[in-house]
N, C-alpha and C positions, 0 to 999 in steps of 0.2 A: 217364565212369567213371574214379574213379582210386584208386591201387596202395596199399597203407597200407604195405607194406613192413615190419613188424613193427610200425609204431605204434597205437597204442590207438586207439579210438573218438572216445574224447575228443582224443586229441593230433589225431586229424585233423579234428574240427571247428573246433581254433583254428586249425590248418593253417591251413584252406581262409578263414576267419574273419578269420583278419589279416596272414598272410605269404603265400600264393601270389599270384604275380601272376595280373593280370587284364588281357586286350585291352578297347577303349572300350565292350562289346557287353555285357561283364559274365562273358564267357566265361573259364575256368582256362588261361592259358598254362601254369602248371605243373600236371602231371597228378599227380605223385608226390612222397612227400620228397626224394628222391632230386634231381629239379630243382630244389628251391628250396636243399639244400645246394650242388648245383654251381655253382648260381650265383654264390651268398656265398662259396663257397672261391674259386674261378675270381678272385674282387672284389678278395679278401683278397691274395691271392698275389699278384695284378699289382705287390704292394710291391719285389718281389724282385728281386735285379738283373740277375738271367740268364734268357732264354727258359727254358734248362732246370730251374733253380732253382722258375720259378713255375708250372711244368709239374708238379715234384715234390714241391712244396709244396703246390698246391693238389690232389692226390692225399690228400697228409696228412691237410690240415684236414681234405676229406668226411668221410674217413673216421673221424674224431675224435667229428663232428656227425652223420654215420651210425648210431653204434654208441652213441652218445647218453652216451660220454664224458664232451663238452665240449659246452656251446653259448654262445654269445653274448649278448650281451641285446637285448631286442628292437627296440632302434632299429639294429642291426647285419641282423638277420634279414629287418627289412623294408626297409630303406633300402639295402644293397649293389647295387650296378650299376642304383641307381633317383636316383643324383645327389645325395641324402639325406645327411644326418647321420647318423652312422652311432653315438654316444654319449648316454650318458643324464643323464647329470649337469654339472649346470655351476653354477657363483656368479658373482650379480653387483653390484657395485659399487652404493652408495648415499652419495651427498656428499651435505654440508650446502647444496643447491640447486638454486630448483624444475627451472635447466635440468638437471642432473645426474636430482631424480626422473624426471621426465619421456622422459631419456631411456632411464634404463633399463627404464622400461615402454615402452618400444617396442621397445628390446633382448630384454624377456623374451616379447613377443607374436611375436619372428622366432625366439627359439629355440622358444616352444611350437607353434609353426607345424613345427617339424619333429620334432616328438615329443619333446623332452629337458623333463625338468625342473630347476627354478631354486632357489636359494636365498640368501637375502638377509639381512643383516645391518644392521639399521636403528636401530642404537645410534648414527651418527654427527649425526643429526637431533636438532634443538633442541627441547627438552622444548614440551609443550602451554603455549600462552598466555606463549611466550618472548616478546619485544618484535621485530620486523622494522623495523631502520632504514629498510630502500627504501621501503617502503610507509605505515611510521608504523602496522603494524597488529601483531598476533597471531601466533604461528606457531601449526599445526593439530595437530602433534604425529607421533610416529609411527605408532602406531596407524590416523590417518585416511591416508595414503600406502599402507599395509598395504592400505589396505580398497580404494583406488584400485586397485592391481596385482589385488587379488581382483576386480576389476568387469573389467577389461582380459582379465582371464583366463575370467573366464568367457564373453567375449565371442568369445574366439577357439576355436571349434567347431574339431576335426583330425578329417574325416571324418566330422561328423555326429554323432558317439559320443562321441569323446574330446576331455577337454581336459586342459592343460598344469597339471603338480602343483607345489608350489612348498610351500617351508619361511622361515619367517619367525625369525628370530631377534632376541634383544632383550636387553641387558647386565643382569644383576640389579643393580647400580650405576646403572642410567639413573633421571631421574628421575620417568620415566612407567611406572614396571616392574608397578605395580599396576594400571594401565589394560589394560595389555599381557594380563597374566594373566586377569583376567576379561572378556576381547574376546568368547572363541567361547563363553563360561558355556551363552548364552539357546541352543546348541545350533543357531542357524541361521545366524548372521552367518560370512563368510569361510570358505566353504565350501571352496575351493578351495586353503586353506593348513593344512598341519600348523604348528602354533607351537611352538617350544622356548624357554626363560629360556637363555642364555649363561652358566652360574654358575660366577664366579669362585672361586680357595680361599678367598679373602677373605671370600664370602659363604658357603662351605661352613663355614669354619671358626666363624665368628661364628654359624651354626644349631645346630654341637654346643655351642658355649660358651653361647648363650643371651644373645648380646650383639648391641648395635648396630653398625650397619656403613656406611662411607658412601657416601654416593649421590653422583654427580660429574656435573655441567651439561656434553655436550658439546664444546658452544657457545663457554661460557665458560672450558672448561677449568681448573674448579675445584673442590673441594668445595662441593654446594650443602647438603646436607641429611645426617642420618643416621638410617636405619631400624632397628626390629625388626626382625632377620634372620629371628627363629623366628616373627613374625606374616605378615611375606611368603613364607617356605617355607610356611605353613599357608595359607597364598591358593593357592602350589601344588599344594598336593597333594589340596585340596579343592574345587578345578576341576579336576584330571586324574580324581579319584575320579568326578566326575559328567559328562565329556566325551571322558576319554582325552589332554586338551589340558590346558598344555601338558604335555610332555618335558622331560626337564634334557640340555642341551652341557656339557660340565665342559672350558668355554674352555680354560683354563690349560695346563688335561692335554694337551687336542691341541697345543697350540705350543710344549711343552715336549717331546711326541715327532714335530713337528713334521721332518721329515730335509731341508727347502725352507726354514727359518729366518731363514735370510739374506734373503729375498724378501721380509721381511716378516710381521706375525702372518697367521694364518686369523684369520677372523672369523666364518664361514660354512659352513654345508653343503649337500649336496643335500637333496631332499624328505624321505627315508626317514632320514636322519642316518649314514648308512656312510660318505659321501666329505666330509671335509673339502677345502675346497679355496680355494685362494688367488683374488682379485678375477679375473675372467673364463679361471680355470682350469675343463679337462672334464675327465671322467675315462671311460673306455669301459670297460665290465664285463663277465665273464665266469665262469662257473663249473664246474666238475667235481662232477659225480654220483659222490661217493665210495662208494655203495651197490654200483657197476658193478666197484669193487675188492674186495670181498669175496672171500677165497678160505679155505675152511673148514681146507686143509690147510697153510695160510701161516702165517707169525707174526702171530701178534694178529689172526689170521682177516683176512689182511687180504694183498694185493698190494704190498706196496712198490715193487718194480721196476717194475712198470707203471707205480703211477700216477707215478712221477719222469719216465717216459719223456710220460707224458700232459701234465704239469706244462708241462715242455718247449716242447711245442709248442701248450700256450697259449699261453704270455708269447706265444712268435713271433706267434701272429696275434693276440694284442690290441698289439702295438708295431705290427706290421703296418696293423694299423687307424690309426694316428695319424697315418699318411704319405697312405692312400688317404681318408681322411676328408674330408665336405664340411660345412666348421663357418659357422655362422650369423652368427660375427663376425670380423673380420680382426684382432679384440683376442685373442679365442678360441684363434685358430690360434696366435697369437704365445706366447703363454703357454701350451697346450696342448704345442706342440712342443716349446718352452723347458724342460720339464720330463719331458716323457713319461709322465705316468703313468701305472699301468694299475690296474685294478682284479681280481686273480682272486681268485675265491672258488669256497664250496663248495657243492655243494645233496643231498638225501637221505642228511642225517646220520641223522638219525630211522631210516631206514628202514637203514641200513649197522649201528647199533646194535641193534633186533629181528634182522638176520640173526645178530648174533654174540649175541643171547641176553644181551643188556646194557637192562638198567632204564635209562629216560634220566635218572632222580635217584637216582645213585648215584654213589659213590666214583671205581668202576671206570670208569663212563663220562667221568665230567667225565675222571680221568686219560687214556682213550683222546685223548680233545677234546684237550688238552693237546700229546700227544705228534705227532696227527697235524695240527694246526697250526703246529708248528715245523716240521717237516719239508717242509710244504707250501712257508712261508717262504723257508728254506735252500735248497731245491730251484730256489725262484722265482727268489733272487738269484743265483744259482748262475747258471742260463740267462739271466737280465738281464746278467750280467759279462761270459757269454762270449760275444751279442750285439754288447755293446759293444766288446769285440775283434775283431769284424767290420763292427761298423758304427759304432761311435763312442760315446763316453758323451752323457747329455743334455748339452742346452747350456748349461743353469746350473748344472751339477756343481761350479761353485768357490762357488758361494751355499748349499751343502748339507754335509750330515755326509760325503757321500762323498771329498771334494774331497780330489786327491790319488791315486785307487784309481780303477777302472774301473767304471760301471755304467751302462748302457742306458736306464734307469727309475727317475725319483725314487721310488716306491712303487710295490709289484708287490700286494698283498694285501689285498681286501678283501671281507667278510663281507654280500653285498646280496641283499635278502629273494626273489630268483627266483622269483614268482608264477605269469608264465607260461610261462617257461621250464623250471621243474618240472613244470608239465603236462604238456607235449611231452615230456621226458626220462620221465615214467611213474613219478616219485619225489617224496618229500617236499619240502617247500621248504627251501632255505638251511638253518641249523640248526634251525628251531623244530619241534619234536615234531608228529606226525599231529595235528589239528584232531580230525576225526571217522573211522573205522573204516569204517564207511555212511554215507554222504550220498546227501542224497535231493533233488533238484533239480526242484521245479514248472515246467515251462514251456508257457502256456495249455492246451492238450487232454491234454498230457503228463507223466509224473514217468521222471527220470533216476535212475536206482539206479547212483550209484556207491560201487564197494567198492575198496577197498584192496587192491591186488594181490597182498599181502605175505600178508597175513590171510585172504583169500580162497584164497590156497595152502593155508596152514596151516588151515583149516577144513574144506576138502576132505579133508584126510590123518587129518583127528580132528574127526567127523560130533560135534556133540551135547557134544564134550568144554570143560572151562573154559579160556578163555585162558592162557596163562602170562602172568602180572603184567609181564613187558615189551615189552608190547602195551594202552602205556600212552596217553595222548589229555592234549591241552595242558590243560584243566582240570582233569584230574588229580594234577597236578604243582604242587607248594606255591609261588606265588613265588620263594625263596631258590634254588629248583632252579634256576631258568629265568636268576635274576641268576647264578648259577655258572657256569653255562653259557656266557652270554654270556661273562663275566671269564677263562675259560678259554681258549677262541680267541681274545681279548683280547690278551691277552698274547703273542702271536705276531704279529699285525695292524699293519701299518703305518698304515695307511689307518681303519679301523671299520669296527665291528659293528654292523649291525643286526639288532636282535630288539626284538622286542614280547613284555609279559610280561603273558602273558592271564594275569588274573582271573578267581574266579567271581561271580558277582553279588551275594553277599551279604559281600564281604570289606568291614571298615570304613577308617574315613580311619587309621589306626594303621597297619594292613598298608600300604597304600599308602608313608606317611612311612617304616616302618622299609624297603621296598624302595627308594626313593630313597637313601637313606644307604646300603645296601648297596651298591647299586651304584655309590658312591662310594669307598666304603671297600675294594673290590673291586680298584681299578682299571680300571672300561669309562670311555670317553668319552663315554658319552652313555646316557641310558634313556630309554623308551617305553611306559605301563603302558596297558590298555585293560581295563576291566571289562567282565566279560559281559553286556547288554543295558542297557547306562549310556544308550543310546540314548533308550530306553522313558519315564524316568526324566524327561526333559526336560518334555514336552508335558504331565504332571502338577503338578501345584498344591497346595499347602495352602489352605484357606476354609473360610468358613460353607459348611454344605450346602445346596444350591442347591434350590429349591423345584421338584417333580416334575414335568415338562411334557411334554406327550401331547400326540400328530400332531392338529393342526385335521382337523374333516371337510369330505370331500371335497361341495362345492355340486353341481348336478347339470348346470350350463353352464357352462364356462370357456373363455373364448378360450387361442388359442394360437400360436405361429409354428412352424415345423420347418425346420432347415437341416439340408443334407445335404454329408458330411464325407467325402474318400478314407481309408483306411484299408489296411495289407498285407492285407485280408481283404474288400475290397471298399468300395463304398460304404454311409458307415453314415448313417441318416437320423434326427434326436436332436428330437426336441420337447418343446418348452418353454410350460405350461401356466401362465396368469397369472389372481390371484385376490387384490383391490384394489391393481391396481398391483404386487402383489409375485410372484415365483418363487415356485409351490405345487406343481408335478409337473413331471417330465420322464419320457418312455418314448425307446428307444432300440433302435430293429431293424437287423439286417444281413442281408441275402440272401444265398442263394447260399454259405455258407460254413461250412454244418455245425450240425448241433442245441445241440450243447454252447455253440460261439462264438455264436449266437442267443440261448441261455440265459444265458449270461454277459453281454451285451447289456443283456439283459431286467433281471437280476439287477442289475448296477449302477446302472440306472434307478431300479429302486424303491427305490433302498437310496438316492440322492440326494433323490427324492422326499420320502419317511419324512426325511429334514433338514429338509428343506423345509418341511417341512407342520409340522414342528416349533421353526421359527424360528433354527435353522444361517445362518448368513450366507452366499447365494453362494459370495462369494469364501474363506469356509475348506474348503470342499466344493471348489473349484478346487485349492486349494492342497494337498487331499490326492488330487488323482487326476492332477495336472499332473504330467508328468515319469515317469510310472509305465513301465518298461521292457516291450517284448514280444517275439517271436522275429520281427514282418515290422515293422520299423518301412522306413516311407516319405514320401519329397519330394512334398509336395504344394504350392500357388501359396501357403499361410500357413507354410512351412517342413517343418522335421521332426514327423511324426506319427509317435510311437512303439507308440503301443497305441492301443486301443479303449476303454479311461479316458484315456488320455492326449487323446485326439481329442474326445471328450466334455469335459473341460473345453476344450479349442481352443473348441471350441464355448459355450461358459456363458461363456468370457473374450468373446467376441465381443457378449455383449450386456450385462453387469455388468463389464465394465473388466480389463485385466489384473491380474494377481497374479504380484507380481515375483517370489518367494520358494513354493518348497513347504514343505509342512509335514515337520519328521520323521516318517520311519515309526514305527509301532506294533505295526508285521508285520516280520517280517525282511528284510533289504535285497534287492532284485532287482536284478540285471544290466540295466546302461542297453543291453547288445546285446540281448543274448538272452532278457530276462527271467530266467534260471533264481536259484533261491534261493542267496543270498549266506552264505556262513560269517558269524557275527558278532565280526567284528574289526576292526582301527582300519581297515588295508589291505588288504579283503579280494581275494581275485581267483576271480573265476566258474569254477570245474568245469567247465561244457560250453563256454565261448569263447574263454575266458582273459581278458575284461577285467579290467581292476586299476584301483578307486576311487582309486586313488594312483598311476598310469601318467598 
């Protein structure tokens, strides 16, 4: 039995789901939040230089992560005093060779092993069909090395569930930039990588002018070629319209507010695009629930003094974190320490706006946004100074804008999308406005009704009555809001913003291209558009219409085989009924484990069947139930069985061949843990477990 200590229903199923520890039996060594904060503070504090010190410090932190303040992110949550890496973001290096590729795909298979994700910049590789003196052959291009790290990556399983996220970057000047752009178009390839274009001003400026721009050979370090700007921004932005893929980096911008310069440019970011970061630099994240500062009789409804004193004693334990941290490279450490970064940010802006009675696309708010990002800022560096009058500035302080002055931490502020960390804290994400108000989450026998805490007050107090209009949901909100929004905290940020600018489904490629340029003309360093159910759109086709075909009937002898499968719901027994040589039926039973899961059984059978008898190929009937998430996935002698589709195709692969690749869904996304129904967004994260598609 254990204590939820004011945490929600939901914060305690990711609790229990992916932070409390566990003895080898499967048993909860932590019983309450309350342990698994002691822990991580107890971890954190050991930084400090006096018994008493980390005695009183780790007092602090709990009570920071107690009171749901502040928390961490969750390679901190899980990994303190478990020997872990304790950060989430990191870039890594790609030379022009193959030992250099090679290694950093073994580089990024030890960080994904410890939960962090990657980000790559693979402008320095020589265009497709370069010439290779060693070999007298070809070079493969970048794009096919992309695809390499994506096969590495998916191959590296983190507990069965997760795997390591990674961002791929590529110069609008290279001379494969068009390969690049329509890589993930077919909606399946490179599953495992968000892609962003690298856009120079050069290529920004030559899309408003409607002129050519040149394209430069790595390699040979020369002008090879020069493009239509405004025919490859139209590559961009009508691959993002139909995928989400790619993003625009606005290079230039970050290494021009670069404050590490001296070091050398960025070329790279993490997965989500909030942390730039220099060749085997980390950055550890954290944020503040600015909702938990609202105070109705304050200024601008709002706590100041608090949250400066909260501020405070973030930086300390995210600086804290970079001393007791266990990093995957000794290149990592070096560069990591070298600079200190930290990453704070914010989370339940949304929900800190509906308390003060503020539209999130309005004046008033973006100016809130504004004011309480500098402040955050000034507050950050403020306590990174006076740190480093205790403890020293970083060590490349004379390579930086600081050099001269005192400060702790080459960047203190950054804007990262807190997926699951806003679940446990019982608030919105990061900046982006509520998703949905009610979320209703299927998980096999059951549906989760989750409501909005916020709304669900205010419902109760006014039975029947209309919302007040700022109690407002992301598809509400016109584009320009959301690029406002971001450019507003922008402007404060050392580090970046992430946001994603959800779409509705019907916006055309124009909306799209004028949000690009916006957010250019804005000042963000980077954008991320994702249309609502762009998904869908994939697995459809223009053609001739296809001549009407009806299920064969059933003969009244057919031979069969039956193999029998484990399942979290028992043994499930699947037969497969053959009728000239080909797949004509399968039925599907499971004992023991309830009417409805029997029925669903059943129900998936005949619906395979019905393909079948209709001339569906196997292997795309695999391809849509392979991988299908459920709430008991289990190890069995063929690996992980996730569901009861998922274990049914195990079974159809076993006798018509594997199926390397699933199909996009055409249902809304489910949870690889839990099953339960996924928001539809680029990066969504599960309501009941807290997985993150992009964790």
């Amino acid at each position: 039995m254990t204590d939820s200590q004011g945490f929600s229903p939901n914060a305690m199923r990711i609790l229990k789901a992916r932070y409390f520890m566990k003895n080898a039996k499967g048993e909860f060594l932590d019983k309450a939040p309350a342990d698994l904060f002691e822990r991580v503070a107890a971890y954190i504090a050991s930084a400090e230089r006096t018994p008493a010190a980390r005695k009183a410090w780790a007092r602090t932190f709990f009570a920071a992560m107690m009171a749901r303040d502040f928390l961490p992110n969750s390679p901190t949550l899980t990994g303190a005093g478990r020997d872990m890496c304790l950060s989430a973001c990191f870039v890594l290096p790609i030379e022009d060779s193959m030992e250099s590729i090679f290694t950093t795909v073994k580089n990024a298979a030890l960080v994904h092993k410890e939960g962090g994700g990657t980000g790559f910049d693979f402008s320095r590789l020589r265009p497709r069909g370069s010439f290779v003196q060693k070999t007298q052959g070809v070079a493969s291009g970048p794009v096919s090395f992309l695809k390499v790290i994506d096969a590495a990556t998916e191959a590296v399983k983190q507990g069965g569930t997760r795997r390591g996220a990674n961002m791929g970057l590529l110069r609008a000047d290279h001379p494969d930039i068009e390969d690049f752009i329509l890589m993930k178009k077919d909606g399946k390839s490179v599953g495992n990588f968000n892609i962003s274009v690298a856009a120079t001003d050069a290529f920004m400026k030559a899309v408003k002018a409607g002129e050519s721009y040149e394209i430069v050979d790595p390699f040979k370090k020369k002008v090879a070629d020069r493009k239509d700007a405004r025919k490859v921004f139209r590559m961009i932005v009508e691959s993002a319209w139909a995928i989400g893929d790619p993003g625009l980096i606005f290079i230039d911008r970050i290494n021009k507010d670069n404050p590490t310069r001296g070091l050398g440019p960025i070329e790279a970011t993490n997965p989500c695009g909030e942390q730039p970061l220099h060749a085997f630099e980390s950055c550890n994240l954290g944020s503040i629930n600015v909702a938990r500062f609202f105070r109705p009789d304050g200024r601008d409804q709002f706590d100041w003094d608090r949250f400066a004193s909260v501020i405070a004693i973030a930086v300390r334990f995210l600086d804290d974190v970079i001393d007791v941290n266990k990093y995957p490279l000794p290149e990592i450490a070096a560069m990591s320490k070298g600079n200190r970064r930290i990453g704070l940010g914010v989370m339940g802006w949304a929900d800190l706006l509906i308390l003060c009675g503020l539209k999130y696309d309005s004046e008033p708010a973006l100016a809130f946004a504004g004011k309480l990002a500098a402040f955050l800022r000034a507050e950050a560096e403020a306590a990174s100074r006076k740190l480093a009058r205790e403890r020293g500035s970083f060590p490349n302080i004379a390579q930086s804008v600081y050099k001269g002055t005192k400060m702790r931490n080459a960047a203190v502020f950054t804007v990262a999308p807190t997926g699951t960390i806003s679940r446990i804290a019982g608030c919105s994400s990061s900046i982006e406005p509520v998703f949905a108000f009610e979320f209703t989450s299927r998980i096999i026998d059951s549906e989760i009704k989750d409501l909005h805490p916020i709304y669900e007050a205010w419902k109760e107090k006014n039975p029947g009555a209309k919302a007040p209009d700022y109690f407002v949901t992301a598809h509400e909100i016109a584009p320009e809001w959301h690029i406002r929004m971001q450019a507003a905290f922008q402007k404060s940020v050392d580090n970046s913003v992430s946001k994603t600018i959800n779409l509705p489904h019907d916006v055309t490629l124009k909306d799209v291209e004028k949000a690009y340029l916006l957010a250019y003309d804005l000042g963000t360093k980077g954008i991320t558009i994702y249309r609502d159910g762009c998904r869908e759109d994939q697995v459809l086709t223009k053609g001739p219409a296809a001549a009407k075909r009806l299920p064969d009937e059933r003969p009244d002898t057919l031979t069969s085989v039956t193999d029998k499968i484990r399942t979290g719901f028992g043994n499930l027994y699947v037969t497969i009924s053959f009728f000239n040589q080909r797949p004509f039926e399968v039925f599907a039973s499971i004992g023991k484990s309830g009417y409805t899961t029997m029925a669903d059984a059943e129900a998936i059978g005949r619906l395979v069947s019905l393909g079948l008898r209709s001339g569906v190929d196997p292997k795309e009937l695999v391809a849509q139930l392979k991988g299908i998430g459920g709430s008991e996935p289990i190890f069995t002698d063929g690996g992980l069985v996730h569901s009861i589709p998922d274990a049914i195709a195990k079974v159809l692969e076993r006798h018509f061949g594997e199926v390397k690749k699933a199909s996009r869904d055409l249902v809304p996304l489910a949870c690889k843990q839990c099953g339960a129904t996924l928001p539809d967004e680029k990066c969504p994260t599960c309501p009941n477990c807290g997985w993150s598609k992009c964790s």
